[in-house]
DOFI-854686 format. One line per field, with one value per residue (C-alpha): x, y, z; residue in three letters. Coordinates in nm, 2 decimals. Example, Ala and Ser with C-alpha at 12.3 -4.5 7.8 and 13.67 -1.06 7.14 Angstrom:
2
x	(1.23:1.37)
y	(-0.45:-0.11)
z	(0.78:0.71)
rest	(Ala:Ser)
***
This chain:
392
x	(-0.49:-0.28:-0.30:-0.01:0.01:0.07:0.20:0.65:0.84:1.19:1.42:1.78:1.84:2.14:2.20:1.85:1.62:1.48:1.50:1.29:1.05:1.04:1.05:0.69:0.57:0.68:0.52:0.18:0.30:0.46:0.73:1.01:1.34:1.64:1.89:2.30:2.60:2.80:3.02:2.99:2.61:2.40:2.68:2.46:2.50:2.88:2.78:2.82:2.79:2.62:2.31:2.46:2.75:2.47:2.42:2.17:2.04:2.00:1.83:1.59:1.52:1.55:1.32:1.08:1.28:1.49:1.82:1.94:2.28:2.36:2.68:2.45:2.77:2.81:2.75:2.48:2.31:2.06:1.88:1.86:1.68:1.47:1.33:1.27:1.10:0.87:0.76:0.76:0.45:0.70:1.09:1.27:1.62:1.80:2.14:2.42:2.32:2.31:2.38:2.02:2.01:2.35:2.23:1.95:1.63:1.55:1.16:1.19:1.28:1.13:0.74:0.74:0.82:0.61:0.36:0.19:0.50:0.57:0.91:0.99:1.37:1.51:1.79:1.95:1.84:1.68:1.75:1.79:1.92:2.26:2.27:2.17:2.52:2.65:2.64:2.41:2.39:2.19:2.38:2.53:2.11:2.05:2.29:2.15:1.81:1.88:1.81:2.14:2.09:1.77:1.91:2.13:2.24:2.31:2.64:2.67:2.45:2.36:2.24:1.91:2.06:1.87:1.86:1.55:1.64:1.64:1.34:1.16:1.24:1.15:0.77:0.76:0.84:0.61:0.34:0.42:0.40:0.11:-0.07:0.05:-0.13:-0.41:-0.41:-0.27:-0.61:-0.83:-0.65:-0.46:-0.13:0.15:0.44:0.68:0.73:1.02:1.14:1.42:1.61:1.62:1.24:1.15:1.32:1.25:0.88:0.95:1.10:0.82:0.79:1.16:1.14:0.83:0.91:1.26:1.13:0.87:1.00:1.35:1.53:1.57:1.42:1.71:1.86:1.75:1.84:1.59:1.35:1.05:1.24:0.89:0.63:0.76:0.70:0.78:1.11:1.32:1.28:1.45:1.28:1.47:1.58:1.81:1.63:1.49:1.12:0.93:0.64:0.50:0.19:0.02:-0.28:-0.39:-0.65:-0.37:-0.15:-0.42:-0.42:-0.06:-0.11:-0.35:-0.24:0.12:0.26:-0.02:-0.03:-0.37:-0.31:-0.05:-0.29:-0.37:-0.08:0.00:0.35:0.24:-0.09:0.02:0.28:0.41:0.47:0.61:0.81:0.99:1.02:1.16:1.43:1.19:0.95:1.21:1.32:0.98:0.88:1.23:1.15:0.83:0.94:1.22:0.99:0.93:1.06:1.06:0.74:0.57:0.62:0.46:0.21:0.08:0.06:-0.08:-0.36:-0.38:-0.39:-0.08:0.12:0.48:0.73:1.01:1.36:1.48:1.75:1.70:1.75:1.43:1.25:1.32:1.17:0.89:0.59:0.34:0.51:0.49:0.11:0.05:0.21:0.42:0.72:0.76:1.04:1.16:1.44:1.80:2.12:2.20:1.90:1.59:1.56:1.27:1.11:0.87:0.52:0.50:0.32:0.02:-0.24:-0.48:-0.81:-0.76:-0.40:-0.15:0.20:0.45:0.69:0.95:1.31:1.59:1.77:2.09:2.30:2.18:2.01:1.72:1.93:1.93:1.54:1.49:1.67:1.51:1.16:1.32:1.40:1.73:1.88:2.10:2.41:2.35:2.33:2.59:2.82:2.65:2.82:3.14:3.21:3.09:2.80:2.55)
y	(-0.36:-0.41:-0.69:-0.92:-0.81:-1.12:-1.31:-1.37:-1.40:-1.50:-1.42:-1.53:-1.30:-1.02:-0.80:-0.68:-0.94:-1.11:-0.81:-0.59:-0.89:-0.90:-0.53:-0.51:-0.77:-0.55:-0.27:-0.46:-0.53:-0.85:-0.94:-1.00:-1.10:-1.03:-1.33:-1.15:-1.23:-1.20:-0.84:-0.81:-0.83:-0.81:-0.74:-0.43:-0.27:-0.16:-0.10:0.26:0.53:0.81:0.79:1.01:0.71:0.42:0.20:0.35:0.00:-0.14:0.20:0.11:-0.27:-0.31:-0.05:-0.22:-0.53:-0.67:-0.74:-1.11:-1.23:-1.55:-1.78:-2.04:-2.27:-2.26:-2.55:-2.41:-2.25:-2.50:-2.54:-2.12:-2.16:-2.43:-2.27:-1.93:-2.15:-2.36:-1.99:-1.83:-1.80:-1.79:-1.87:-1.70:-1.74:-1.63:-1.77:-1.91:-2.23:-2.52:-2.37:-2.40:-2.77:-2.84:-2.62:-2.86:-2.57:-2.70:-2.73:-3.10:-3.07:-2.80:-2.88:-3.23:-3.07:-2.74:-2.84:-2.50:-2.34:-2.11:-2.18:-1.91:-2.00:-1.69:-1.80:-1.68:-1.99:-2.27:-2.60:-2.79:-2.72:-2.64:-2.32:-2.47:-2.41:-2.08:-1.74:-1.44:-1.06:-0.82:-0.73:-1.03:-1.15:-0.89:-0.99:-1.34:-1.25:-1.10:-0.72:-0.56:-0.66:-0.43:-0.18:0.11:0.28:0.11:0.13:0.04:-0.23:-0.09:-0.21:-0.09:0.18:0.02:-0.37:-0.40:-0.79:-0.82:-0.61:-0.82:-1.11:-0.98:-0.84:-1.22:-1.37:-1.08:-1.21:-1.56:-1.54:-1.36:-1.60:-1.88:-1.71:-1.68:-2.09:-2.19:-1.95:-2.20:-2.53:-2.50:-2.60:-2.40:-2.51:-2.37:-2.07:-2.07:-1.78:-1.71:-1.40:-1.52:-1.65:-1.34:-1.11:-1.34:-1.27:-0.90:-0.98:-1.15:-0.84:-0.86:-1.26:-1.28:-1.01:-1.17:-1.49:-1.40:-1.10:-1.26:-0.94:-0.80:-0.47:-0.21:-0.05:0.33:0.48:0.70:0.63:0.31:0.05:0.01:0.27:0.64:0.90:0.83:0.92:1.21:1.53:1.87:2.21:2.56:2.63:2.34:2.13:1.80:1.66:1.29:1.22:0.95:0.87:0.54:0.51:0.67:0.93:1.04:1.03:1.25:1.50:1.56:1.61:1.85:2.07:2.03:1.96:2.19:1.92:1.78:1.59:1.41:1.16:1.05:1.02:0.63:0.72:0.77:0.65:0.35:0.28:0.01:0.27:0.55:0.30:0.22:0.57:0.67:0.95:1.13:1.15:1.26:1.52:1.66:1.73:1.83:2.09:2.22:2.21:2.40:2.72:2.66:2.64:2.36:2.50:2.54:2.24:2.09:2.29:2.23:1.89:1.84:2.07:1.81:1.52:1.38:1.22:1.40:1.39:1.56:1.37:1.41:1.35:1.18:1.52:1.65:1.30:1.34:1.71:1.62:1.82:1.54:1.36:1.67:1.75:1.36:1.36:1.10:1.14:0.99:0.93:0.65:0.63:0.46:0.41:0.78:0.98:1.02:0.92:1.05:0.76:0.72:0.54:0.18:0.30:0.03:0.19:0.01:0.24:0.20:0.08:0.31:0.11:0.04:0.28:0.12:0.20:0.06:-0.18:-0.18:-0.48:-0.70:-0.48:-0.74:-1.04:-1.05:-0.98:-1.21:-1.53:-1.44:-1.50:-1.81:-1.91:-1.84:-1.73:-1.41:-1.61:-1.84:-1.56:-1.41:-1.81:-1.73:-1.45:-1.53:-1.83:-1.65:-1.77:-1.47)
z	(2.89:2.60:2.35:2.49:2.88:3.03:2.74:2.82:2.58:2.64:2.35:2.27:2.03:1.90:1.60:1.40:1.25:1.62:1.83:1.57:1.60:1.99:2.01:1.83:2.08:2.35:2.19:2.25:2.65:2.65:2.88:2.62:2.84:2.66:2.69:2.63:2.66:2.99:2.98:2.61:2.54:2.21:1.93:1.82:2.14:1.98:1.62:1.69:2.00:1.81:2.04:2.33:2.36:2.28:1.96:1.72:1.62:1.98:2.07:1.80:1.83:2.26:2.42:2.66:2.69:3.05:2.99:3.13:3.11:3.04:2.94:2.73:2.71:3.06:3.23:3.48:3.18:3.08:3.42:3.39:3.05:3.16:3.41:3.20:2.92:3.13:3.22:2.86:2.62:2.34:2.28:1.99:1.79:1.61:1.72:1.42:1.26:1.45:1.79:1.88:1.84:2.03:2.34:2.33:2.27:1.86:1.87:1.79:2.19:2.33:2.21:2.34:2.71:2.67:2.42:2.47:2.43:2.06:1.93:1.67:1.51:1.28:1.07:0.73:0.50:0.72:0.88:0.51:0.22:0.05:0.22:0.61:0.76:0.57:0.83:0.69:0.73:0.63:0.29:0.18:0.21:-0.01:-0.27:-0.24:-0.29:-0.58:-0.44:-0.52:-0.88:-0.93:-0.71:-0.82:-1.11:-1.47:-1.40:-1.03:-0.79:-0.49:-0.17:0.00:0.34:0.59:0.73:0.45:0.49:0.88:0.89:0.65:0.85:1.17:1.02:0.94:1.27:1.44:1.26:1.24:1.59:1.66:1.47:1.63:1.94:1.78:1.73:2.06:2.19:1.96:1.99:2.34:2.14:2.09:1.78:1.57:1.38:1.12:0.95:0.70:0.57:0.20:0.18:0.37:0.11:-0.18:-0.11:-0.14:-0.46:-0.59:-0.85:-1.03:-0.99:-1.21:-1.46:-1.50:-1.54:-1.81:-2.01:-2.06:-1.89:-1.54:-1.44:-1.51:-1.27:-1.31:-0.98:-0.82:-1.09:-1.15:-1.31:-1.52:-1.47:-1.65:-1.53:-1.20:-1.03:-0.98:-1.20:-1.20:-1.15:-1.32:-0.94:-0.93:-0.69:-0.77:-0.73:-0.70:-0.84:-1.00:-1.29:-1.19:-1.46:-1.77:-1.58:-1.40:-1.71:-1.88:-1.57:-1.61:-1.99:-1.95:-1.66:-1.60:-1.97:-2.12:-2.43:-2.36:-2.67:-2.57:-2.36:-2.64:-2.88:-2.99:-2.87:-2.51:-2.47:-2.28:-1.98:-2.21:-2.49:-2.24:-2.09:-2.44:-2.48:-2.13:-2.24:-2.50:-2.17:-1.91:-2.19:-2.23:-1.81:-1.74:-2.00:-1.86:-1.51:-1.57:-1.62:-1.25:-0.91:-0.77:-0.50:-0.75:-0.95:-0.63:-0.60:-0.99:-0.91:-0.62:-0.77:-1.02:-0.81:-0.89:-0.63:-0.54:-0.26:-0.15:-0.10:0.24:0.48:0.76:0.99:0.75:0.83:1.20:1.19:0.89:1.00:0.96:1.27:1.46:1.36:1.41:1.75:1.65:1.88:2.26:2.49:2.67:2.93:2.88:3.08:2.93:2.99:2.80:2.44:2.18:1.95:1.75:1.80:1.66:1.29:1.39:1.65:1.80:1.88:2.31:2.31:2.39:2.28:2.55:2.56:2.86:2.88:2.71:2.91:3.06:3.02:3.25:3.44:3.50:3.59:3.95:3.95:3.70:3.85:4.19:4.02:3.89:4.25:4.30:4.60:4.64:4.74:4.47:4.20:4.37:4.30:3.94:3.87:4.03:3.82:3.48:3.41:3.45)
rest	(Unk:Unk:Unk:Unk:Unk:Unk:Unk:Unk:Unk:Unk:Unk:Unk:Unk:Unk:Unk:Unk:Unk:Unk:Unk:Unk:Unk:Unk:Unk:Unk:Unk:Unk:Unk:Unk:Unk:Unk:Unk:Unk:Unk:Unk:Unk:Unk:Unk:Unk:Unk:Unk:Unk:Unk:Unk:Unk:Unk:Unk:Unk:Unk:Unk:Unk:Unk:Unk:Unk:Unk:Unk:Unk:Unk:Unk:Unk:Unk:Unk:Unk:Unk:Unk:Unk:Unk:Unk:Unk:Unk:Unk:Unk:Unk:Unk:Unk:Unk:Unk:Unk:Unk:Unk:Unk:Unk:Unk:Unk:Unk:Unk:Unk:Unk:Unk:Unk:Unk:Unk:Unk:Unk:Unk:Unk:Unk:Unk:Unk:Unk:Unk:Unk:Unk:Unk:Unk:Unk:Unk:Unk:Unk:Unk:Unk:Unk:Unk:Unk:Unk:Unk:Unk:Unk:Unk:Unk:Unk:Unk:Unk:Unk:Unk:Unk:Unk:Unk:Unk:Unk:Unk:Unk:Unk:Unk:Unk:Unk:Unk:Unk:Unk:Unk:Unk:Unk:Unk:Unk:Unk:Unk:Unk:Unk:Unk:Unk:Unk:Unk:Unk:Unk:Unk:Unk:Unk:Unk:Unk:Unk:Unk:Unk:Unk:Unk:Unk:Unk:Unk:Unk:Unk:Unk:Unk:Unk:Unk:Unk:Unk:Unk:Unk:Unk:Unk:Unk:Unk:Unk:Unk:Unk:Unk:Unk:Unk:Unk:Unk:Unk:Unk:Unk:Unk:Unk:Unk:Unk:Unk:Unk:Unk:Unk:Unk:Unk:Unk:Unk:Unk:Unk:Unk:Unk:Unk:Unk:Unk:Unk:Unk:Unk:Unk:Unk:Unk:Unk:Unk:Unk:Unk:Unk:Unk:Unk:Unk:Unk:Unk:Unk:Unk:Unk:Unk:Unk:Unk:Unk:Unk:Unk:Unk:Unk:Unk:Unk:Unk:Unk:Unk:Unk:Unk:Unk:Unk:Unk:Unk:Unk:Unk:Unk:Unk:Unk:Unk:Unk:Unk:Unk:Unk:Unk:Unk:Unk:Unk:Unk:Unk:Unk:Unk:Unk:Unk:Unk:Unk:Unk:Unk:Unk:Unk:Unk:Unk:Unk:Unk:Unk:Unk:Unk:Unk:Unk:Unk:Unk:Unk:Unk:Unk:Unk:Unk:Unk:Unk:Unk:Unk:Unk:Unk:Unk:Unk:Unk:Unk:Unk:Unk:Unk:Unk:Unk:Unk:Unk:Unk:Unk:Unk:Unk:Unk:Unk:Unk:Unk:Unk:Unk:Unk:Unk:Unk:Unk:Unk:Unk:Unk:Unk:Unk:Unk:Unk:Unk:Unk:Unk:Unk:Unk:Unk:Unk:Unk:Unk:Unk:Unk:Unk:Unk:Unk:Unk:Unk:Unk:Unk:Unk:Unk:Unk:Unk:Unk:Unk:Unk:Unk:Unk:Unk:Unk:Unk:Unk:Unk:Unk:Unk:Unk:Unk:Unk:Unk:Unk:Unk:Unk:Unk:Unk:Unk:Unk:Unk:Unk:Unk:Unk:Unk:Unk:Unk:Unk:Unk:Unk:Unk:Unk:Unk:Unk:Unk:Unk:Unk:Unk:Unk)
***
């Protein structure tokens, strides 16, 4: 048994932010059925075909899931949805603003009909508000949030290179949703969950907001490097190559001191005794390990500090991330099948002692529709009419 088998979910959903939510509920063995578009599908099924001719993203984000089409503007469409929702456990999303309320599924509606029903809506600034009606992606979310601003170099903004703002949003609808399981199991009464890009991300931001907001000055930008904590970033050994590591506390600080730097004394020194004071002093501190490392390779460099205790990484491509030994000695890799063969992913990074995650293949374009609408009690001539007249 796994945590969700037997819960549906029934998802109107495309791009990144719902479907990474509803793929983690098919990770625990719900029944998440994939509402797309007639011929075209989930718009990130064509964002690229570098996944042996399929889409990166929707290899990601749609394992596990059945693939219905659907024309939700066609006129048979709403009896179709009614009849999957009076079935479903939970209804998600994430459609452009307003379209949920004029195909008639808002959760003013919905809950009144189903009141054990969970109506999870994902959106890019909400219902109200100045910003109700304005479209959002991933990017220009992370320029409103105030992310590109504190990301980059001094000289040039930069934008995190993943979806960090559909991702956000889609932890928060996962567990938005889960606990409003949790409830309906103590109360008997589903509701609504309501999650936003710019609220999501704005929590992440919480740390810049509040420095900003009481020092008088954003973060700087500084690249690879803490914006606020030194040393910690990116540091260059006398082979050329480059490596992390970071000082969190003044024991640490000491450590490094005493047996990387070989200046014991410097621990103490009023110039450098504090984060504060190092942090003022940024260049003088850069100057002074890039000297010492540059006695080393960069191995060894690594090797001094993890001898000391002090926390390093190295910075890798995504090839070296895909091949990183600790996924190999964890077991972390699986594979699922697909419409091209079979696939490798990796395990959902939450295990459950006694769960082993779903791992189902990624769907087809409506490759569950026929199966789907014969549960729903639809005959084969009248899917057959269905499809003829466009509306599956």
């Amino acid at each position: 048994m796994r945590p969700l088998d037997g819960i549906t979910v029934v998802a109107l959903e495309q791009a990144v932010a719902a479907p990474f939510a509803t793929r983690q509920l098919a990770d625990l063995g719900a029944r998440v059925i994939k509402i797309e578009r007639p011929v075209v599908g989930d718009f990130a099924r064509d964002y690229d075909e570098t996944v042996n001719g399929l889409s990166s993203h929707f290899v990601w984000l749609n394992r596990s899931k059945e693939s219905l089409t659907l024309d939700v503007k066609h006129a048979t469409a709403a009896q179709i949805l009614e009849r999957l929702i009076v079935r479903a456990d939970v209804f998600v999303q994430n459609l452009a603003p307003g379209a949920a309320r004029r195909l008639g599924l808002a959760a003013d509606v919905l809950l009144p009909k189903h009141p054990r029903l969970i109506v999870c809506d994902v959106s890019g600034y909400g219902e109200s508000g100045p910003y109700s009606s304005k479209k959002a992606y991933d990017l220009l979310v992370q320029s409103e949030a105030g992310l590109l601003s504190v990301t980059g170099t001094p000289e040039t903004p930069s934008k995190v290179g993943i979806s960090i703002a559909d991702i956000a949003t889609g932890m928060y609808a996962y567990s938005g949703i889960l606990t409003a399981l949790l409830q309906r199991a103590k109360t008997g009464e589903g509701g609504r969950v309501e999650v936003t890009m710019l609220e999501a991300l704005g929590e992440w931001m919480n740390y810049p907001l509040y420095y900003t907001h009481f020092s008088g000055a954003a973060p700087p930008r500084t690249g690879p490097d803490h914006a606020t904590i030194v040393p910690y970033g990116r540091f260059r050994a006398g082979d050329g190559k480059e490596v992390m590591f970071g000082i969190q506390n003044e024991r640490e600080w000491a450590a490094f001191c005493d047996r990387i730097l070989q200046q014991p004394a410097l621990a103490a020194d009023p110039r450098y005794d504090s984060n504060v004071r190092r942090n003022e002093r940024r260049a003088e501190i850069t100057a002074l390990v890039n000297e010492v490392f540059s006695t080393f390779k960069a191995e060894e460099v690594v090797a001094k500090l993890d001898a000391a205790g002090i926390a390093s990484a190295r910075i890798n491509s995504p090839e070296e991330v895909w091949n990183h030994p600790q996924f190999t000695a964890r077991s972390r890799w699986r594979e699922v099948e697909s419409p091209v063969g079979v696939i490798p992913a990796l395990l959902p990074p939450a295990g459950v002692s006694g769960v082993e995650p779903r791992m189902d293949p990624i769907p087809e374009l409506g490759a569950h529709t026929d199966a789907i609408l014969g549960e729903l009690g639809y005959a084969q001539d009248e899917i057959t009419a269905l499809r003829a007249s466009g509306a599956i």
